[in-house]
BAZA-485301 format. One record per residue (C-alpha): x, y, z; residue number from 1. Coordinates in Angstrom, 1 decimal. Example, Ala and Ser with C-alpha at 12.3 -4.5 7.8 and 13.67 -1.06 7.14 Angstrom:
2
12.3|-4.5|7.8|1
13.7|-1.1|7.1|2
***
This chain:
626
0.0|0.0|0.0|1
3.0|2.6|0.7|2
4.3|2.0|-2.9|3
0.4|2.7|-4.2|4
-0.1|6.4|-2.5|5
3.3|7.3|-3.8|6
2.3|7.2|-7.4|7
-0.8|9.1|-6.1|8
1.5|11.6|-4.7|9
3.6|11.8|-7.7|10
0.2|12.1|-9.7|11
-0.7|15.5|-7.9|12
2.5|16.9|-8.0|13
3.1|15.9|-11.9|14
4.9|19.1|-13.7|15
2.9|21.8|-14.0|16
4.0|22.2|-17.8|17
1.3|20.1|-19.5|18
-1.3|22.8|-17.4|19
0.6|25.4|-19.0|20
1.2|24.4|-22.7|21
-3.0|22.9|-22.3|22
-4.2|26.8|-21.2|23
-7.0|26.4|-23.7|24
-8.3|22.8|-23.1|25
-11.9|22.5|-22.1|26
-13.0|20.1|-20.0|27
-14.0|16.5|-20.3|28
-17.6|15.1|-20.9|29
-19.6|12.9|-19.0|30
-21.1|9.7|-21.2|31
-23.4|7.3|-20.2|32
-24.3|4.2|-22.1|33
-27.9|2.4|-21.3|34
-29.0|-1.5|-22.5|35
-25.8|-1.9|-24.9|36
-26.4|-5.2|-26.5|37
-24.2|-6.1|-29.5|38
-25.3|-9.5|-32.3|39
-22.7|-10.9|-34.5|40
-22.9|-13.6|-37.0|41
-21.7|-17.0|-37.0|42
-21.1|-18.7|-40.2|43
-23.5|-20.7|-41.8|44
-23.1|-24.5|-40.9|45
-22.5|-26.6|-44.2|46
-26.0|-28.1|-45.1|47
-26.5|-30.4|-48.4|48
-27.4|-29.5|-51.9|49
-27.8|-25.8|-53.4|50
-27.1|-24.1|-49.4|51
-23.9|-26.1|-49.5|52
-22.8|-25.0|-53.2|53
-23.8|-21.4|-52.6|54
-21.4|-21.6|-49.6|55
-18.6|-23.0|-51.6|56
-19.0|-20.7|-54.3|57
-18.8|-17.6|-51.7|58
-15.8|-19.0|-50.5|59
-13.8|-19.6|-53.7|60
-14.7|-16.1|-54.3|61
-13.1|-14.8|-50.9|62
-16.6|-13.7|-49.7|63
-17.3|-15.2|-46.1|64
-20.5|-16.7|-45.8|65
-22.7|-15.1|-42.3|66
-25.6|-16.5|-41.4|67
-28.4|-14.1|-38.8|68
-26.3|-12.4|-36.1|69
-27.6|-14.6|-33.3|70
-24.5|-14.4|-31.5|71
-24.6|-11.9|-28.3|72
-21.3|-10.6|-27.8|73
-22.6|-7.8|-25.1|74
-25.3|-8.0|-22.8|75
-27.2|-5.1|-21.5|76
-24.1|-2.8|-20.3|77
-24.6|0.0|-18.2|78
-22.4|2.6|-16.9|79
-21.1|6.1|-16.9|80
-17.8|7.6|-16.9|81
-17.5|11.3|-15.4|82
-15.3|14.5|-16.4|83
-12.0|14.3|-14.6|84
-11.9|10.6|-13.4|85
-10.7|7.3|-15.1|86
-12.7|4.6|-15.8|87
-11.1|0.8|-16.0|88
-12.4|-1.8|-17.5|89
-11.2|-4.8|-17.0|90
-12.0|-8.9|-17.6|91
-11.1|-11.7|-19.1|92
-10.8|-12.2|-23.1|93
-13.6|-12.6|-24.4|94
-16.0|-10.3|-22.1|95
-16.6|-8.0|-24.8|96
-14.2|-5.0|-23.4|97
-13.0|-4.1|-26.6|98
-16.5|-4.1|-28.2|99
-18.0|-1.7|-25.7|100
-15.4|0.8|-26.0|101
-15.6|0.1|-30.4|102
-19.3|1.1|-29.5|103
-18.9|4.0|-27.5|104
-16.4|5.7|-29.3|105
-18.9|5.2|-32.9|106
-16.5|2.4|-34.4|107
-18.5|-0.6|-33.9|108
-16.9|-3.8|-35.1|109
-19.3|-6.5|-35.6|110
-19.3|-7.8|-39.4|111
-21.8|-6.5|-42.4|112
-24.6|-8.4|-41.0|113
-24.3|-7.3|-36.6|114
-25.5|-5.1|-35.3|115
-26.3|-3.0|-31.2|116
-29.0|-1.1|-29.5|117
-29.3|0.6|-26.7|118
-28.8|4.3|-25.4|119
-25.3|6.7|-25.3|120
-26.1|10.1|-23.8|121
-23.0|12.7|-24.2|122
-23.3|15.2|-21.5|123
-26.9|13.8|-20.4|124
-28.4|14.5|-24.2|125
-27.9|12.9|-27.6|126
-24.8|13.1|-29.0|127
-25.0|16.5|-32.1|128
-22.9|16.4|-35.2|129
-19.1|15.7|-35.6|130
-18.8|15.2|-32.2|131
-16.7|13.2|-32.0|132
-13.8|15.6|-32.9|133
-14.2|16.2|-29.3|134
-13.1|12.6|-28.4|135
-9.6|10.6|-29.0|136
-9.5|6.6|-29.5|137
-6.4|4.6|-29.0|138
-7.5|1.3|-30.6|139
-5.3|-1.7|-30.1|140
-3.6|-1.8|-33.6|141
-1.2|0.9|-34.2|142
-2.3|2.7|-37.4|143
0.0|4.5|-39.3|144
1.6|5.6|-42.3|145
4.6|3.1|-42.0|146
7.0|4.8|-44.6|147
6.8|7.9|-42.7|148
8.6|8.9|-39.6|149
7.4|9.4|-36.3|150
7.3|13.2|-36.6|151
5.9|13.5|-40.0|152
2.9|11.5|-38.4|153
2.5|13.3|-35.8|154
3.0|16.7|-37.2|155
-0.4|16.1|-39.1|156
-2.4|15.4|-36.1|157
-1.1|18.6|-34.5|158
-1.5|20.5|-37.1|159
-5.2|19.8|-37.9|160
-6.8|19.0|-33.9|161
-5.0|21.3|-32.1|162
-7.2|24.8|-32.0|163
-7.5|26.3|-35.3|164
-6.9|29.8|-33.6|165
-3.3|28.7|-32.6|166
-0.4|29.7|-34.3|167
1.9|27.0|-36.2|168
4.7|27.8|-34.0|169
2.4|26.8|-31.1|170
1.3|24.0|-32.4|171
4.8|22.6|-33.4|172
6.1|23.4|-29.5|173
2.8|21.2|-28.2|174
4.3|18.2|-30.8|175
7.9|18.7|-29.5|176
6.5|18.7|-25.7|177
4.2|15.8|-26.5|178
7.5|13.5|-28.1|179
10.0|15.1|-24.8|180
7.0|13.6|-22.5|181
7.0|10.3|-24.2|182
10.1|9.4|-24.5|183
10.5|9.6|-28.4|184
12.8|12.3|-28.6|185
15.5|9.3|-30.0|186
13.6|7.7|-32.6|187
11.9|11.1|-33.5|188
13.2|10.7|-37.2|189
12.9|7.2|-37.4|190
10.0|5.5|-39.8|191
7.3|3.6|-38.4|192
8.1|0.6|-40.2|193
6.3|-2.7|-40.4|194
7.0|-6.1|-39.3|195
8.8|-6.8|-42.9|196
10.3|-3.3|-42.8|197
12.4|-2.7|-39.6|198
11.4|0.4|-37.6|199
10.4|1.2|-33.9|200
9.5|-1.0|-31.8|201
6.4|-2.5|-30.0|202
6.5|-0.1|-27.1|203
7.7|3.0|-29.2|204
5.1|2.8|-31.6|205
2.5|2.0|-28.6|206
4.1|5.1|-27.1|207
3.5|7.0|-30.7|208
0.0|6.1|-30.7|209
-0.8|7.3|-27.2|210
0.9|10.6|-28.1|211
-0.6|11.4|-31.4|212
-4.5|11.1|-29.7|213
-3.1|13.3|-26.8|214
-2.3|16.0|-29.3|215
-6.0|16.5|-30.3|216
-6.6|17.7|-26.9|217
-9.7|15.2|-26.2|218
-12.4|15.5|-23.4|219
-13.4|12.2|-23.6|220
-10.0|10.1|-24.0|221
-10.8|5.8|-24.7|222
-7.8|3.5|-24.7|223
-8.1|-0.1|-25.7|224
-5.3|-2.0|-23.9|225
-2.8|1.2|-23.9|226
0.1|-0.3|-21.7|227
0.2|-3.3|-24.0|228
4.4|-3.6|-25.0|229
5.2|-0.9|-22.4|230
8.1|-2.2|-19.4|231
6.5|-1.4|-15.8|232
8.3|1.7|-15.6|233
6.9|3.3|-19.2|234
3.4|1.6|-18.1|235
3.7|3.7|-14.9|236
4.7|6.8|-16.2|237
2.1|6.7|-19.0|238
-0.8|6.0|-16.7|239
0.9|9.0|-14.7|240
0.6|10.9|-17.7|241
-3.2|10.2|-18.6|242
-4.2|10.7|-14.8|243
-3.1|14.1|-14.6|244
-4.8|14.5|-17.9|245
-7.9|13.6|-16.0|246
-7.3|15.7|-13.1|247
-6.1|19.2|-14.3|248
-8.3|19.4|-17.4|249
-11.1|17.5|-16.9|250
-10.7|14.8|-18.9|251
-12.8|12.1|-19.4|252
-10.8|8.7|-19.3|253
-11.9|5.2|-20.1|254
-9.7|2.5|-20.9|255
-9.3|-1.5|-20.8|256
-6.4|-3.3|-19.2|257
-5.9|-7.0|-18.4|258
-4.4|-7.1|-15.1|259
-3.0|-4.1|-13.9|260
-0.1|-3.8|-11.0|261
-0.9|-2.5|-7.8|262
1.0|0.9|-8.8|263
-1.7|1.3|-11.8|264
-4.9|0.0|-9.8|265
-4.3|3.0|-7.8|266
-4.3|5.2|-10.6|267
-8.3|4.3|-11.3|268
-11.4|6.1|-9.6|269
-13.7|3.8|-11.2|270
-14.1|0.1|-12.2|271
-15.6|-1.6|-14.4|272
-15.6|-5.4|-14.7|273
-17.2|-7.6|-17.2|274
-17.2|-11.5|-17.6|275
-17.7|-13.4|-21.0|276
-19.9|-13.1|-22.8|277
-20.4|-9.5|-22.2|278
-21.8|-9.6|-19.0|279
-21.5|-7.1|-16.0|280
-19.6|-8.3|-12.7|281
-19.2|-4.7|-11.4|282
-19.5|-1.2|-11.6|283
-18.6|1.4|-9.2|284
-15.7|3.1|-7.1|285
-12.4|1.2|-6.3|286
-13.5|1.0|-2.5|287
-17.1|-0.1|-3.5|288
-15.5|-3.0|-5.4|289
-13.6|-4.3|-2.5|290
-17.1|-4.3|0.0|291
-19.2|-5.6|-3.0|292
-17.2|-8.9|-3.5|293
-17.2|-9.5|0.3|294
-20.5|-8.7|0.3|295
-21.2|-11.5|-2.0|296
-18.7|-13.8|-0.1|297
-15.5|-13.4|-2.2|298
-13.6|-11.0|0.0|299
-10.2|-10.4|-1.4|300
-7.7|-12.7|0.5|301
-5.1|-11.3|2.2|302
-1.3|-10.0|0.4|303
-3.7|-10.6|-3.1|304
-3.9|-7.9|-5.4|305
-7.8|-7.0|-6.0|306
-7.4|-7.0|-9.9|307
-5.9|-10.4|-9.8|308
-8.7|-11.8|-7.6|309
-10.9|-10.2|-10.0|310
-9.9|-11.4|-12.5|311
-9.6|-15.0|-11.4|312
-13.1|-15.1|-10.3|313
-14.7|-13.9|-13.9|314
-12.2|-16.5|-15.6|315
-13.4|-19.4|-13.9|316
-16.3|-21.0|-15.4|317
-17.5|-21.9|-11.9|318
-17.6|-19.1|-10.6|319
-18.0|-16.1|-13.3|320
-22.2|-16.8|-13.7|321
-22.5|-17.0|-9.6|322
-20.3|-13.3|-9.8|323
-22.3|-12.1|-12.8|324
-25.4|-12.6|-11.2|325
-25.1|-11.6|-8.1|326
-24.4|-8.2|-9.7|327
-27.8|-8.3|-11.9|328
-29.1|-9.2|-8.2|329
-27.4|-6.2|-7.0|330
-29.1|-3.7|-9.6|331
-32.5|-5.4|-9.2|332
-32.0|-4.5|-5.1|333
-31.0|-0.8|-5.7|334
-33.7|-0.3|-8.4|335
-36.5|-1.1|-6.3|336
-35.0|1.0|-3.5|337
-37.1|4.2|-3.2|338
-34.2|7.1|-4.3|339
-31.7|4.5|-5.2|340
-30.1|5.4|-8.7|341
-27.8|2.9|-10.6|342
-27.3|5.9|-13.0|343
-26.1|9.2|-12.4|344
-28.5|10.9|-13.7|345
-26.6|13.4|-15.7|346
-28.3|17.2|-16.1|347
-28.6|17.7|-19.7|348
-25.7|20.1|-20.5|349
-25.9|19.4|-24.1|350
-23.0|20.1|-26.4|351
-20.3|22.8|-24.8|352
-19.6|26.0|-26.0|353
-16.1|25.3|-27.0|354
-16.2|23.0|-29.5|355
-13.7|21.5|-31.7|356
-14.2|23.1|-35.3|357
-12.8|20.7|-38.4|358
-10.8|23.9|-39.9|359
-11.4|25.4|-43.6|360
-10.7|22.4|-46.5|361
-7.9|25.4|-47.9|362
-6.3|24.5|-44.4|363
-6.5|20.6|-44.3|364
-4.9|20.8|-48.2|365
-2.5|22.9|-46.6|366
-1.5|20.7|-44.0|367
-2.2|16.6|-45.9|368
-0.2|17.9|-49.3|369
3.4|17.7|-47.5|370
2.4|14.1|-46.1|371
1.0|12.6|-49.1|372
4.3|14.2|-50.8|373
6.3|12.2|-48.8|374
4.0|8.8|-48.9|375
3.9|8.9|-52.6|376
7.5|9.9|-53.2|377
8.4|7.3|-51.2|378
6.4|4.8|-52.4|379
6.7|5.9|-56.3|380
10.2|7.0|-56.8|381
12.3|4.4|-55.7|382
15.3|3.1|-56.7|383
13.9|-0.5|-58.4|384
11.8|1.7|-60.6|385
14.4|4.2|-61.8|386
16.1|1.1|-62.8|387
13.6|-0.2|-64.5|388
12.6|2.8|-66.3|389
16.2|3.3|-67.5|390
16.2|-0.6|-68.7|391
12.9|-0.5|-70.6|392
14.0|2.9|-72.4|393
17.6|1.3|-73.2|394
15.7|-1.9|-74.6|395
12.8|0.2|-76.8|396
15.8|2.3|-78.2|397
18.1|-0.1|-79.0|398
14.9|-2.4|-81.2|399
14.0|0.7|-82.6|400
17.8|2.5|-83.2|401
17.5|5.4|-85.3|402
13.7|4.2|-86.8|403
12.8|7.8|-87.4|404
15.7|8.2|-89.9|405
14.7|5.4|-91.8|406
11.0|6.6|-92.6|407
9.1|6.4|-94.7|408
10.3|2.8|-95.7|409
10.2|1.6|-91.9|410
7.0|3.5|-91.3|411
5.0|0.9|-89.7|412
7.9|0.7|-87.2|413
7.7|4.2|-86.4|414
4.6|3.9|-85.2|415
5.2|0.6|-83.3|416
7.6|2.9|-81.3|417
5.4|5.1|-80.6|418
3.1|2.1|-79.8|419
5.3|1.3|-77.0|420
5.6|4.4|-75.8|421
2.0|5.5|-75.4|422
1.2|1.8|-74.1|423
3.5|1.5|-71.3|424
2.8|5.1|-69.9|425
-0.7|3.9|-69.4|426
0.4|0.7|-68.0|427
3.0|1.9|-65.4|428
0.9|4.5|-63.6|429
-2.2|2.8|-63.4|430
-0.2|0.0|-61.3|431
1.3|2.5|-59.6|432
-1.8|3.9|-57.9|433
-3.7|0.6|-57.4|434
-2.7|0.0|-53.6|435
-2.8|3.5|-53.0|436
-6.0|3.1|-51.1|437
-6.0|-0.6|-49.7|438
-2.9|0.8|-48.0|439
-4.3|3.9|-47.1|440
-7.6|1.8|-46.0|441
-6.7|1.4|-41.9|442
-5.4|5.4|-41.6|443
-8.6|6.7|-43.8|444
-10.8|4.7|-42.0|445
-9.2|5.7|-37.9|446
-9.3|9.4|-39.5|447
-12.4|9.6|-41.0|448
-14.0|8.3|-37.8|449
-12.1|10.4|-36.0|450
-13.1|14.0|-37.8|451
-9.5|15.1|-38.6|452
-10.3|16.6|-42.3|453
-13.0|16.0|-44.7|454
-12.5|13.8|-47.3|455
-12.4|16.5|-50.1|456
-9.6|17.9|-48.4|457
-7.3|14.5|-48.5|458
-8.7|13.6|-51.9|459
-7.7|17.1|-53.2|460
-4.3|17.3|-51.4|461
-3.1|13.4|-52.8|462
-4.2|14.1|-56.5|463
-2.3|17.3|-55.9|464
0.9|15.6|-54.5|465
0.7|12.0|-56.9|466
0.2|14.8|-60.5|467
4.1|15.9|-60.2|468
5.5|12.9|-58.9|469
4.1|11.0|-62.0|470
6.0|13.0|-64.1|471
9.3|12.2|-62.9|472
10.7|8.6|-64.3|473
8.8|9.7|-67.8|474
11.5|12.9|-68.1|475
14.7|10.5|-67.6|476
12.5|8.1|-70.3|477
12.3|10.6|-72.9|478
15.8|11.7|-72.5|479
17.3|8.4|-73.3|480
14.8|7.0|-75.6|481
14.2|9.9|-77.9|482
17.7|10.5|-78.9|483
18.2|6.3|-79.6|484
14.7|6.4|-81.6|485
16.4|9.4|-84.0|486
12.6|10.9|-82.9|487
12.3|14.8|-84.5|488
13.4|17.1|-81.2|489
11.3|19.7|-82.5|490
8.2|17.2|-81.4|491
9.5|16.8|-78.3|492
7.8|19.2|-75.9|493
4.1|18.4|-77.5|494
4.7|14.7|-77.2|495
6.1|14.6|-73.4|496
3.2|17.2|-72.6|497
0.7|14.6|-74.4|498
2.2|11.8|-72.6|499
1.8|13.6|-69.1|500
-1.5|14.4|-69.9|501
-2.3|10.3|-70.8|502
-0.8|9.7|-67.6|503
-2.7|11.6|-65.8|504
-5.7|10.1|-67.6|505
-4.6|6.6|-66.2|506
-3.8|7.9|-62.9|507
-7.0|9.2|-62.3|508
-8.6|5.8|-63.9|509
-6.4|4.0|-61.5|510
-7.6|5.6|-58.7|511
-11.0|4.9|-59.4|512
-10.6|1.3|-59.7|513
-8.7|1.2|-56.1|514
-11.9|3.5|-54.5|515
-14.1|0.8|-55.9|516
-12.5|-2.3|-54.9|517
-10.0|-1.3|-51.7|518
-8.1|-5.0|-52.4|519
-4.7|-4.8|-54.5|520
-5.5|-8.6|-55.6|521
-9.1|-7.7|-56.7|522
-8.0|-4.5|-58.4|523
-5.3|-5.9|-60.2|524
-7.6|-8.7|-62.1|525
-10.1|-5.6|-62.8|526
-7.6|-3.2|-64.0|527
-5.7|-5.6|-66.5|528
-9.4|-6.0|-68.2|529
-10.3|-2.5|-67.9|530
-7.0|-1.6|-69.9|531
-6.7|-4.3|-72.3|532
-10.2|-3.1|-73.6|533
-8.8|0.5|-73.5|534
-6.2|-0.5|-75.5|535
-7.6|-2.7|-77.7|536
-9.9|0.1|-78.8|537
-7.6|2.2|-79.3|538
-7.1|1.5|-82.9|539
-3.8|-0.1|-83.1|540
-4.4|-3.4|-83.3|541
-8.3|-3.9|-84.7|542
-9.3|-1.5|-87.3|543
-12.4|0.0|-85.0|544
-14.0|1.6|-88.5|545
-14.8|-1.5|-90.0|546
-16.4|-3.0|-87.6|547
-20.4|-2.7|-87.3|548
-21.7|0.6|-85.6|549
-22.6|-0.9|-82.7|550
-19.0|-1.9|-81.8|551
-17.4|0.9|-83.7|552
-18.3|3.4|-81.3|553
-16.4|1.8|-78.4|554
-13.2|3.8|-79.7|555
-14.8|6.9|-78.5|556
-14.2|5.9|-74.9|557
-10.7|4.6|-74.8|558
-8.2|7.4|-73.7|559
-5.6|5.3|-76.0|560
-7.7|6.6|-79.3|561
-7.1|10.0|-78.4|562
-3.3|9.4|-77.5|563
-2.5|7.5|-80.7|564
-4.0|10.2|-82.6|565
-2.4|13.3|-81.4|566
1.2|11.6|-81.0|567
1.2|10.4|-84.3|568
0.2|13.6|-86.0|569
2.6|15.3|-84.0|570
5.3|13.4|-84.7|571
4.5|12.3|-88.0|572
2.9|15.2|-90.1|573
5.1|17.8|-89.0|574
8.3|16.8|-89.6|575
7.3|13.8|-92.2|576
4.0|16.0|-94.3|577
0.2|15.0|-94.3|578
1.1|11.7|-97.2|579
3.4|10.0|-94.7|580
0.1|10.4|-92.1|581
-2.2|9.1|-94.1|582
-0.1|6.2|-94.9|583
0.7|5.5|-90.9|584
-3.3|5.7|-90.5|585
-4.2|3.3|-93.3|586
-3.7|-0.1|-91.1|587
-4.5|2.0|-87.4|588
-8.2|3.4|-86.9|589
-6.6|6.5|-84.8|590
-8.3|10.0|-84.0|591
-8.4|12.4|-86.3|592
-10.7|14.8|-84.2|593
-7.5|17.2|-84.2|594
-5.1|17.9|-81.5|595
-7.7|20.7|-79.7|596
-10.9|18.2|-79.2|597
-8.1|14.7|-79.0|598
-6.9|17.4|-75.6|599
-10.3|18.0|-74.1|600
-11.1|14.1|-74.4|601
-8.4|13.4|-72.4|602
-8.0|16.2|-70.0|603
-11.9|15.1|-69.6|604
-11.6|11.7|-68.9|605
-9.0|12.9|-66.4|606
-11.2|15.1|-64.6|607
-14.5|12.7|-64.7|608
-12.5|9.4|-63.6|609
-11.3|11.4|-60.5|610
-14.3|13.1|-59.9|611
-16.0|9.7|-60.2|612
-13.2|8.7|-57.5|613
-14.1|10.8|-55.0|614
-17.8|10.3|-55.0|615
-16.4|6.3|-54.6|616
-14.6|7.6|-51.6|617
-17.1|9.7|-50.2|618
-20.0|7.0|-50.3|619
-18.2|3.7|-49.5|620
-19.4|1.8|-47.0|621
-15.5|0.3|-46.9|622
-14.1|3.4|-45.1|623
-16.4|2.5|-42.3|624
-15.8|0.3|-39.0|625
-18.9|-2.6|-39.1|626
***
């Protein structure tokens, strides 16, 4: 017991500089939640004939097959948790911990088909719009950009949840306190990493997580399993840390821990306990728990940690149902006691006065167009696909040495070069930008729930960051290939411009395919058809004019058509004369709209497949926690 009111001591006389740098924090929120009672589903069991080959096919086709959501993963939860205290909840695995908080904090996680009912009152009223900018969620997977490093992640969150009305400066010094406090000042420029990639480690990236949802300056603060990975001594001092959070600013604290030392069980005002099958044991004050299970005839021995006794009792199957329902007893009692309350009975405050305001979309591209710089760079320009780039333009020169000298009797040639060219700047960038999203999915998904920026404000800042980026490996392309290829230089700038413009056209086609299907392996098989039917119809290898009118017209809608046609004039009929076109077009059904409308097709396309994306990104249901 001495060694539990010294961290008490050392809790009220933390440093006073979190109070200081936190002078505009508001205070916390009081939630209750009333009759929570989550469903999943359980699979389907195998049954004979068409049932069992409709299960089989949904399999083979990666889709799991959920029968009715009969399975009751929480069971009429009750509780509260007030400004300027911390809440525990604890129990065994499988008590449904982790799904109460998932519900709370408007991230429920129980399938397509589940579903949960029930009652959560913010301040004593129904919860108004976006607020949950006003609350922070450390979930137990770590999500992060894992190519970037520690402060570029951070740096984000700071920028865009900290008060709009603060200055950058201020804002930076809160993210340089907020690493000094967790002990990240050494791996401060160190990447994230993965468990392929090498990068922090368990406990730094734990630490990182617990930092970045600090920064956003919650009142109503949930952490799923937070001291998972720390040592004793990093567990300690983070609990420390979220304590005083709690008691100089008001902040509301709830959070789920396994077995907690005696050193952190002193840290809690309130507990929460909860046996399988989402049942409640308990709910009350620390000192109410100790008289409620001797009340009930399972007193804490003596020299045992409560927590541990706890906790033993609810994992037992023989005695978790006699402790669950002895609580349910418990309520019944009080209930029927005239002026008893189980609930607080929160007075209906409503939503306060501060609020947390999502700042101007100007603002957010402001802030996300450096990160999605680095992401993309990162990810695009690395050093396998310079080398490749520089291959595949060493190749295509060297097949087609000097072709353009050599015209008009290696004509068809000519135009196979530019073939090439056209073809695999509509390949590269459209597999470029297919996992842009299904990586992306986890940190879209955690930020989106959470309110940081609206989704116009990311989706404008990444096409702005990917359009430049794109253009890079084509420059050192053209530079090696044109001068092998003998191609006119005085075609040059049209043609690269032309090409960037195609790539942009499969960018922005590539990104629409990833909003749809969020799966690398799914939008790979759909973007190989999608382009071979682009490219088919593009006139090079089918005459599209003979064929009957109504397949002719699918030329119109391949970006290739338009491409063919305004390279080849470009390169062909200006330095070559109108015959030598017309000979190059006899074999190739091309465009010959003219270099003005073959533009405002493809700059069109461009615009519509993005804008298309967006709407994709805006409206799917696969950027939402279920």
């Amino acid at each position: 017991m001495p060694q539990m009111s010294l961290v008490r001591g050392d809790v009220e006389q933390a440093d006073s500089s979190v109070a200081d740098s936190r002078s505009d924090c508001r205070e916390g929120l009081n939630i209750e939640w009333r009759d929570i009672e989550c469903f999943v589903s359980e699979k389907e069991e195998e049954a004979s004939g068409m049932a069992k080959w409709r299960t089989y096919c949904l399999q083979q086709l990666g889709w799991e097959s959920e029968g009715p959501p009969t399975k009751q993963v929480l069971r009429g939860a009750r509780g509260f948790a007030r400004r300027g205290e911390v809440l525990a909840v604890m129990g065994p695995s499988g008590s449904g911990k982790t799904t109460l908080l998932n519900v709370l904090a408007q991230r429920p996680t129980l399938g397509a088909r589940g579903y949960w009912k029930g009652d959560i009152l913010v301040n004593g009223a129904t919860p108004w719009p976006d607020w949950e900018r006003e609350m922070a969620y450390v979930m137990q997977k770590d999500i992060f950009y894992e190519e970037l490093k520690v402060c570029e992640n951070l740096r984000t969150t700071a920028l865009l949840r900290l008060p709009h009305c603060w200055p950058k400066s201020k804002k930076l010094d809160e993210l340089q306190s907020m690493v000094k406090k967790f002990g990240l000042e050494d791996v401060a420029d160190s990447k994230i990493g993965s468990a392929i990639d090498r990068g922090l480690s368990g406990g730094e990236v734990k630490r990182t997580s617990i930092a970045n949802e600090m920064l956003g300056m919650p009142q109503l603060f949930f952490l799923d399993e937070p001291l998972t990975g720390l040592d004793s001594t990093r567990a300690v001092e983070v609990m420390k840390m979220l304590r005083e959070l709690a008691s100089k600013h008001g902040t509301t604290i709830m959070l789920t821990i396994h077995q907690p030392s005696s050193a952190l069980y002193e840290c809690f005002d309130r507990l929460l306990l909860m046996g399988k099958g989402g049942r409640t044991a308990f709910f009350g004050s620390m000192s109410e728990a100790k008289q409620h299970f001797k009340n009930i005839g399972r007193e804490v021995p003596p020299d045992w940690s409560p927590c541990d006794h706890y906790i033993e009792l609810l994992s037992s199957e023989e005695t978790r149902e006699e402790v669950c329902d002895q609580w349910e007893t418990h309520e019944a009692t009080c209930s029927q006691r005239e002026g008893a309350q189980t609930q607080p009975g929160f007075p209906v405050i409503g939503a306060p006065t501060s609020l947390s305001v999502m700042p101007p979309i100007s603002y957010q591209i402001q802030v996300l167009l450096p990160r999605q710089f680095l992401r993309i760079k990162r990810s695009y320009l690395t050093r396998i696909q310079l080398k490749m780039q520089i291959g595949l333009a060493l190749t295509w020169g060297i097949i087609f040495f000097r072709v353009a000298q050599h015209v008009p009797e290696r004509v068809d040639d000519y135009v196979g070069a530019l073939f090439f060219i056209v073809a695999h700047w509509s390949w590269c960038p459209l597999f470029q930008g297919l996992n842009n999203f299904p990586m992306e999915k986890d940190m879209l998904t955690k930020e989106r729930a959470s309110k940081v920026y609206d989704m116009f404000g990311y989706f404008a800042a990444h096409v702005m960051a990917e359009a430049p980026l794109l253009l890079a490996f084509p420059l050192v392309f053209f530079v090696i290939i044109w001068p092998l290829a003998g191609m006119p230089w005085q075609a040059l700038p049209q043609a690269f411009l032309l090409i960037a413009l195609n790539i942009q056209v499969s960018s922005a086609m590539s990104l629409l395919i990833s909003a749809i299907f969020m799966d690398p392996d799914t939008g790979i098989a759909a973007a190989v058809m999608v382009m071979v039917a682009q490219m088919c119809a593009g006139g090079y290898f089918a005459d599209m004019r003979k064929l009957p009118w109504f397949i002719s017209w699918i030329r119109y809608t391949s970006f290739y058509f338009y491409t063919y046609g305004a390279i080849t004039r470009l390169t062909i009929k200006e330095p070559f004369g109108e015959d030598l076109l017309e000979q190059a077009l006899r074999k190739h059904s091309f465009s010959e709209l003219g270099y003005f409308w073959e533009v405002v097709c493809l700059a069109g396309m461009s615009i519509l497949f993005r804008l298309l994306s967006y709407l994709q990104l805006r409206s799917t249901k696969k950027l939402q926690f279920s």
